[in-house]
N, CA, C and O atoms as a GROMACS GRO file, in nm:
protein
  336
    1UNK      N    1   0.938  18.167  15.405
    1UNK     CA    2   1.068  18.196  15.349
    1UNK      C    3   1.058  18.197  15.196
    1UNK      O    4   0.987  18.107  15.150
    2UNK      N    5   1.098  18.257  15.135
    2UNK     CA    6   1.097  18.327  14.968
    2UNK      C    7   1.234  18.255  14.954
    2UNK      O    8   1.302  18.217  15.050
    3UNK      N    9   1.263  18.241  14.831
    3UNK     CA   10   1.366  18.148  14.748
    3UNK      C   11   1.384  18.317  14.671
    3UNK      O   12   1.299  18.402  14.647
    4UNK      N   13   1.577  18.314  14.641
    4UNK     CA   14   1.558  18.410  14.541
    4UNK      C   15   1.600  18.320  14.388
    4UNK      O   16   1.698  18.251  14.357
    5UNK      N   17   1.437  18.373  14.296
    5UNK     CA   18   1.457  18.275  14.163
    5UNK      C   19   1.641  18.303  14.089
    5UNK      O   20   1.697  18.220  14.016
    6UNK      N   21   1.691  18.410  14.124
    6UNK     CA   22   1.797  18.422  14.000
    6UNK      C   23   1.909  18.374  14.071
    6UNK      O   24   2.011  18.379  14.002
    7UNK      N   25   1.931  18.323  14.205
    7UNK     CA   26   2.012  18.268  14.273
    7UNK      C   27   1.989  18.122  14.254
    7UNK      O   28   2.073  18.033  14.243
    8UNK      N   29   1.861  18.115  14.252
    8UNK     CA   30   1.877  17.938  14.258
    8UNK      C   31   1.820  17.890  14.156
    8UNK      O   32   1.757  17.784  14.148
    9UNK      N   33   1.849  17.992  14.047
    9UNK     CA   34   1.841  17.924  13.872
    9UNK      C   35   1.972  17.915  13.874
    9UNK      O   36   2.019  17.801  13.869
   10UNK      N   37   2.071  18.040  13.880
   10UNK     CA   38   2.218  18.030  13.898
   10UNK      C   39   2.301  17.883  13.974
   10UNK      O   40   2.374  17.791  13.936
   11UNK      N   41   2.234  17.934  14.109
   11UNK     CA   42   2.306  17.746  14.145
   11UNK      C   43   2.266  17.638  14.080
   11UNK      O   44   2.357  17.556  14.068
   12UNK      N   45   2.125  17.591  14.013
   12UNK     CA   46   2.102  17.495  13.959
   12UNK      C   47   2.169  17.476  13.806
   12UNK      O   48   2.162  17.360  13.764
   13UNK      N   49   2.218  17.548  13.740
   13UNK     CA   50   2.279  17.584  13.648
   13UNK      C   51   2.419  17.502  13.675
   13UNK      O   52   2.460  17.395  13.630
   14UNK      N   53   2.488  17.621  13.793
   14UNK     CA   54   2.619  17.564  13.797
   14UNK      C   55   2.619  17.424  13.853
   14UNK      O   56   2.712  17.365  13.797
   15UNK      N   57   2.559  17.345  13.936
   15UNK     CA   58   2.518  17.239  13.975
   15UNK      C   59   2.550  17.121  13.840
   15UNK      O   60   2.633  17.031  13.851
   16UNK      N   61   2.494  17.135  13.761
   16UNK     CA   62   2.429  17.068  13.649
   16UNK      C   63   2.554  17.104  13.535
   16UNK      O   64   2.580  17.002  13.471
   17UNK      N   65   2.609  17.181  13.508
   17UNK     CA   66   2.763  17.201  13.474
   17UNK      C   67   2.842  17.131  13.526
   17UNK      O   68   2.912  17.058  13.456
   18UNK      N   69   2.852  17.132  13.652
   18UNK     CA   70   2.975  17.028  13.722
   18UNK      C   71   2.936  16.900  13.732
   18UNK      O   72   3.031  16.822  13.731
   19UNK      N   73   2.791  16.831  13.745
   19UNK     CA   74   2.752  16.712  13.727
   19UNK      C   75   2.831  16.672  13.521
   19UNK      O   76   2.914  16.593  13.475
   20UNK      N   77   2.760  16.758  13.474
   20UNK     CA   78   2.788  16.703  13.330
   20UNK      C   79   2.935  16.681  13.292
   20UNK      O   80   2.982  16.588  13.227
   21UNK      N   81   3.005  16.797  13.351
   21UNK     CA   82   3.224  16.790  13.344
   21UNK      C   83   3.213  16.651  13.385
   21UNK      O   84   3.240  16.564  13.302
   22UNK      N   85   3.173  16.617  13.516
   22UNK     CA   86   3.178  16.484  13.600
   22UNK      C   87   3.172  16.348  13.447
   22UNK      O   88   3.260  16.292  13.382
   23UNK      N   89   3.042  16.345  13.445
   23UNK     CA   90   2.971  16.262  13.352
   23UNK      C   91   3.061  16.263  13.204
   23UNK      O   92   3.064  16.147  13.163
   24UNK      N   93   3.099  16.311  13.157
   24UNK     CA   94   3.200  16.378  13.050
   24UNK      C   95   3.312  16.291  13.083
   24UNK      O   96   3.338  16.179  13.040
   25UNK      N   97   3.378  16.369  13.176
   25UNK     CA   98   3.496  16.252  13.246
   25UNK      C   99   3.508  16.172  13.251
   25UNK      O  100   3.603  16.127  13.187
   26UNK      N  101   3.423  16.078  13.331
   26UNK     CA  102   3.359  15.894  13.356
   26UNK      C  103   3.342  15.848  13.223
   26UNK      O  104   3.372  15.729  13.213
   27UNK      N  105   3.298  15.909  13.102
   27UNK     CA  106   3.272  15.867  12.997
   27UNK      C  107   3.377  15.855  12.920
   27UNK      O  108   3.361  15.776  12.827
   28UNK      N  109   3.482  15.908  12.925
   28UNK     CA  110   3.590  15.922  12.836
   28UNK      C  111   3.675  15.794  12.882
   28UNK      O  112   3.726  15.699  12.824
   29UNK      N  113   3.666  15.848  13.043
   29UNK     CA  114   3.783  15.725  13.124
   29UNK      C  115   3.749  15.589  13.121
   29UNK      O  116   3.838  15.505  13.134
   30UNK      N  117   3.599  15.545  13.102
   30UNK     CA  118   3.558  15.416  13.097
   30UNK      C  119   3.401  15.410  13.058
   30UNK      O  120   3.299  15.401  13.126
   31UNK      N  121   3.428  15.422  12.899
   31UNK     CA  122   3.359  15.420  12.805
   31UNK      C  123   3.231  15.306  12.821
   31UNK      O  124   3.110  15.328  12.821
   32UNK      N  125   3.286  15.210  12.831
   32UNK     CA  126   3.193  15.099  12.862
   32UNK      C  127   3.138  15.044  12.922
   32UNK      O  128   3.060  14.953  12.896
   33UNK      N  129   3.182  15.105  13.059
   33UNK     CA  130   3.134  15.096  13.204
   33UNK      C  131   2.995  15.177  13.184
   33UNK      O  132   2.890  15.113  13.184
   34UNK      N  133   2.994  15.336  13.164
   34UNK     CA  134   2.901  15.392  13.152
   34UNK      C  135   2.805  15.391  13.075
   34UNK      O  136   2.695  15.434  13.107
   35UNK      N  137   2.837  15.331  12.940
   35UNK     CA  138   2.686  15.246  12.846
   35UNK      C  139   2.635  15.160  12.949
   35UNK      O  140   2.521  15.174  12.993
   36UNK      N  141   2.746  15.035  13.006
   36UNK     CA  142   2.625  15.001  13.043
   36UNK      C  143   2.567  15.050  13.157
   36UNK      O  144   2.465  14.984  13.180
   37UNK      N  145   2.591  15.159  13.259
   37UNK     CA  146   2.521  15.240  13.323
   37UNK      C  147   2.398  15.305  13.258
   37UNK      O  148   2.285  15.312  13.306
   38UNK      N  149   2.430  15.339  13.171
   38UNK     CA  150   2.337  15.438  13.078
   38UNK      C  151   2.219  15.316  13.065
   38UNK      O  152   2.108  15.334  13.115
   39UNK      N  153   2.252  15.200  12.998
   39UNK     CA  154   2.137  15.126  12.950
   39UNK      C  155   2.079  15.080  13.077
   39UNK      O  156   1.957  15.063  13.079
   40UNK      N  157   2.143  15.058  13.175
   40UNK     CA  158   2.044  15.020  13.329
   40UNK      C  159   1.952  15.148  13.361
   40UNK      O  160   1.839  15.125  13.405
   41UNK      N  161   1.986  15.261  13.345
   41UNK     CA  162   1.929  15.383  13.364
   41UNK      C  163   1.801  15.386  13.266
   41UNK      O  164   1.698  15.442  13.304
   42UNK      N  165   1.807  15.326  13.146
   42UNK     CA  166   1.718  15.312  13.080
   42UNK      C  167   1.604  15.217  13.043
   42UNK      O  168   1.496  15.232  12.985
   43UNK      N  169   1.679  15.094  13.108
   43UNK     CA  170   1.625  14.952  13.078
   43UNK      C  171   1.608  14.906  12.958
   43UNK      O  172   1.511  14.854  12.904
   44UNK      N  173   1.757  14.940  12.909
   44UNK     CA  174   1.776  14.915  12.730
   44UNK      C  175   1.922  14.841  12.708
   44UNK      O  176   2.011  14.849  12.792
   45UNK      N  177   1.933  14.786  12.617
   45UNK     CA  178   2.092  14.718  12.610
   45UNK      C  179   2.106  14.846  12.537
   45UNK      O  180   2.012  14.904  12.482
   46UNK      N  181   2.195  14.874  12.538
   46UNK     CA  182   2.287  14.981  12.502
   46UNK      C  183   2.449  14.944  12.431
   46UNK      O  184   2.532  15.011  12.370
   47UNK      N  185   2.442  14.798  12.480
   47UNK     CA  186   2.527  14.772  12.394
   47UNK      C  187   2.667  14.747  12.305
   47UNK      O  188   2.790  14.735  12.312
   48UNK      N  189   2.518  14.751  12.189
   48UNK     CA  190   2.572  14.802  12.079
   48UNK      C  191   2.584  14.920  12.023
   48UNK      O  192   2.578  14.931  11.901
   49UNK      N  193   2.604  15.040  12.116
   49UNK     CA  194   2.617  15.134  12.059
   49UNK      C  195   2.740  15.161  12.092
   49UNK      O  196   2.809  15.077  12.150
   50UNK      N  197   2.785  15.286  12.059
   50UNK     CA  198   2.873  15.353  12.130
   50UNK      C  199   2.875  15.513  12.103
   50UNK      O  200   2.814  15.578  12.018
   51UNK      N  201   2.977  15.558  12.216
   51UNK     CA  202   2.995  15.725  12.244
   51UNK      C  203   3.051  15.772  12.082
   51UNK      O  204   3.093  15.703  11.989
   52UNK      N  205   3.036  15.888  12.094
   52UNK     CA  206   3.068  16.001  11.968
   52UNK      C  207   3.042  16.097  12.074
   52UNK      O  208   2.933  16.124  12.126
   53UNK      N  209   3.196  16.160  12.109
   53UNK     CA  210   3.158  16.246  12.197
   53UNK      C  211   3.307  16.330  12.153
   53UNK      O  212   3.417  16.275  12.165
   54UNK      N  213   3.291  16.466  12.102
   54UNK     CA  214   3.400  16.517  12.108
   54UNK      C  215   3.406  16.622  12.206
   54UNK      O  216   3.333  16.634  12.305
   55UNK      N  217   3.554  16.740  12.148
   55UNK     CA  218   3.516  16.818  12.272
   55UNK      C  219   3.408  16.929  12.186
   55UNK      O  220   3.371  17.023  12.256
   56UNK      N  221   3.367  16.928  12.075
   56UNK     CA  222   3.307  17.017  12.068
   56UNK      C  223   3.135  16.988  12.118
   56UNK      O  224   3.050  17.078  12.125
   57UNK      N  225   3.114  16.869  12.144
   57UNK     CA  226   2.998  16.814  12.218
   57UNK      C  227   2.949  16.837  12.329
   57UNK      O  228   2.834  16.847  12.370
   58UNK      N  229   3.109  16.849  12.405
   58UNK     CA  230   3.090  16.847  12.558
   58UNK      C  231   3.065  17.016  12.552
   58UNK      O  232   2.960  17.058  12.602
   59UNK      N  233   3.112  17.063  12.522
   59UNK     CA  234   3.078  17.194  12.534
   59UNK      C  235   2.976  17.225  12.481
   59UNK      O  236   2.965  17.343  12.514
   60UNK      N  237   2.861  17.190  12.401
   60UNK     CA  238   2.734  17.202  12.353
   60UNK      C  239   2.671  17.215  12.476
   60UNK      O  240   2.619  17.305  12.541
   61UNK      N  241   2.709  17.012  12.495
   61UNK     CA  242   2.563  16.970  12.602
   61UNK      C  243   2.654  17.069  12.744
   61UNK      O  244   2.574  17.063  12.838
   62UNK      N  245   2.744  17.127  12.779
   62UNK     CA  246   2.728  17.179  12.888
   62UNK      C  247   2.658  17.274  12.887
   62UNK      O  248   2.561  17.297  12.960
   63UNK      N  249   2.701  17.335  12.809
   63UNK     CA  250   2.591  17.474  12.753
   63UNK      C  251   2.448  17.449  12.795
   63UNK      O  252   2.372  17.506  12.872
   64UNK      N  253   2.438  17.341  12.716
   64UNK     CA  254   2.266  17.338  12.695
   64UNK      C  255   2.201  17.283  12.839
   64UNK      O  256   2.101  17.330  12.894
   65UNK      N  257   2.258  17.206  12.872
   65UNK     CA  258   2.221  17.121  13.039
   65UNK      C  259   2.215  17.264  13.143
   65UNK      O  260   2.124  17.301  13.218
   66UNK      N  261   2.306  17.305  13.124
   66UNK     CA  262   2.346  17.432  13.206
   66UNK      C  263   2.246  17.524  13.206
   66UNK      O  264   2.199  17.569  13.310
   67UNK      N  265   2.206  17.559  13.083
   67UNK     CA  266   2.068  17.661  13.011
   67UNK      C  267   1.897  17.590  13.090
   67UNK      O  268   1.785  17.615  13.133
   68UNK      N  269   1.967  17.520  13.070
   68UNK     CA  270   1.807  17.412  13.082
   68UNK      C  271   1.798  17.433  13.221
   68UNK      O  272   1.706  17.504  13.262
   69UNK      N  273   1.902  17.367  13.326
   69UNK     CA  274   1.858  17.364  13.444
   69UNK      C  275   1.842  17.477  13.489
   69UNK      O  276   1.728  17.482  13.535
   70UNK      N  277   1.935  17.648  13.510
   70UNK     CA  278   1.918  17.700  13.527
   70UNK      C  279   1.761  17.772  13.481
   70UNK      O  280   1.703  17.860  13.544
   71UNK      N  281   1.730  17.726  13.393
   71UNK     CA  282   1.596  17.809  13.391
   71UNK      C  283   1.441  17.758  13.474
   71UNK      O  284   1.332  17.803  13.510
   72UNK      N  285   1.550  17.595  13.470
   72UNK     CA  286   1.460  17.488  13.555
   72UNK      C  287   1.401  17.530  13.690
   72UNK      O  288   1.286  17.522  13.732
   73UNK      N  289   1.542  17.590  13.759
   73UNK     CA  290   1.569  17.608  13.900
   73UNK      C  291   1.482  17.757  13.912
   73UNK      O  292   1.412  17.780  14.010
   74UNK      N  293   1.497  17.861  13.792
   74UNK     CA  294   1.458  17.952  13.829
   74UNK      C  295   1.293  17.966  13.874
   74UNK      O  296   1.242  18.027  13.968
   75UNK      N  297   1.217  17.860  13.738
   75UNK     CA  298   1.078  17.822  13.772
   75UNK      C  299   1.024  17.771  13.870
   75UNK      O  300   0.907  17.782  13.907
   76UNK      N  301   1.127  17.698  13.927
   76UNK     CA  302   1.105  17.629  14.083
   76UNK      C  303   1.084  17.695  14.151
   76UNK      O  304   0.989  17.672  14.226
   77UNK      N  305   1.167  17.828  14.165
   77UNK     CA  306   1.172  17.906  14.321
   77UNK      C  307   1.054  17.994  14.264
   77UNK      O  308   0.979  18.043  14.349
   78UNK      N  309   1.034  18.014  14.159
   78UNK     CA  310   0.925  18.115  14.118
   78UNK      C  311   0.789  18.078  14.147
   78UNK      O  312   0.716  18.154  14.210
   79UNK      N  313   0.746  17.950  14.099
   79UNK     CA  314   0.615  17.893  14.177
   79UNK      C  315   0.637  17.827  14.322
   79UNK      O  316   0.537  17.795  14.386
   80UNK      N  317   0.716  17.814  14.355
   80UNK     CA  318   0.778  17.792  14.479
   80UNK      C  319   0.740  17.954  14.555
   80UNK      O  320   0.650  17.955  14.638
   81UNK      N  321   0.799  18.060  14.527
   81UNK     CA  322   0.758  18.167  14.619
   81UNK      C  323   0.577  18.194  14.541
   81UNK      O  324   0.548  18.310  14.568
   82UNK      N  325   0.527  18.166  14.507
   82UNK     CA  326   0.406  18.190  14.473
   82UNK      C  327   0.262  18.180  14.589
   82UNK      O  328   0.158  18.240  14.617
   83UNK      N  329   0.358  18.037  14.635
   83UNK     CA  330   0.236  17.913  14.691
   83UNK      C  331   0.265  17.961  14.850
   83UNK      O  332   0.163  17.933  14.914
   84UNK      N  333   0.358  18.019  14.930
   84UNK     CA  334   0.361  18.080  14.994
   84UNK      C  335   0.299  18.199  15.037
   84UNK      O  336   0.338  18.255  15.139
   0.00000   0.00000   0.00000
């Protein structure tokens, strides 16, 4: 079975868009909950930091997460139909 790459760069794309809206959300609604999620994810105190997140951010990193995975997904199915 063949994967088609521009379908499942496309879904991994949109995938990874709606994870990040998600993540975006949780972050706004409970700021401090998710540092310290973030720093368990990392095995870092985290803290002392905090978010700087506007909306012109969220719309960056969706962009860019979105860009990324989709091209992620497309390489997948591409050496993915290769090895077949």
């Amino acid at each position: 079975m063949k994967l088609d790459a521009k379908k499942f760069g496309l879904a991994a794309g949109c995938a990874f868009a709606i994870l990040w809206v998600i993540c975006s959300l949780m972050v706004l609604i409970m700021p401090m909950g998710m540092m310290s999620l973030t720093g368990n994810m990392v095995h870092g105190d985290l803290s002392n930091l905090g978010w700087h997140m506007g909306f012109s951010g969220i719309i960056a990193g969706l962009f860019a997460w979105s860009l990324g995975a989709g091209i992620t997904g497309w390489l997948l199915a591409v050496l993915y139909n290769k090895q077949i």
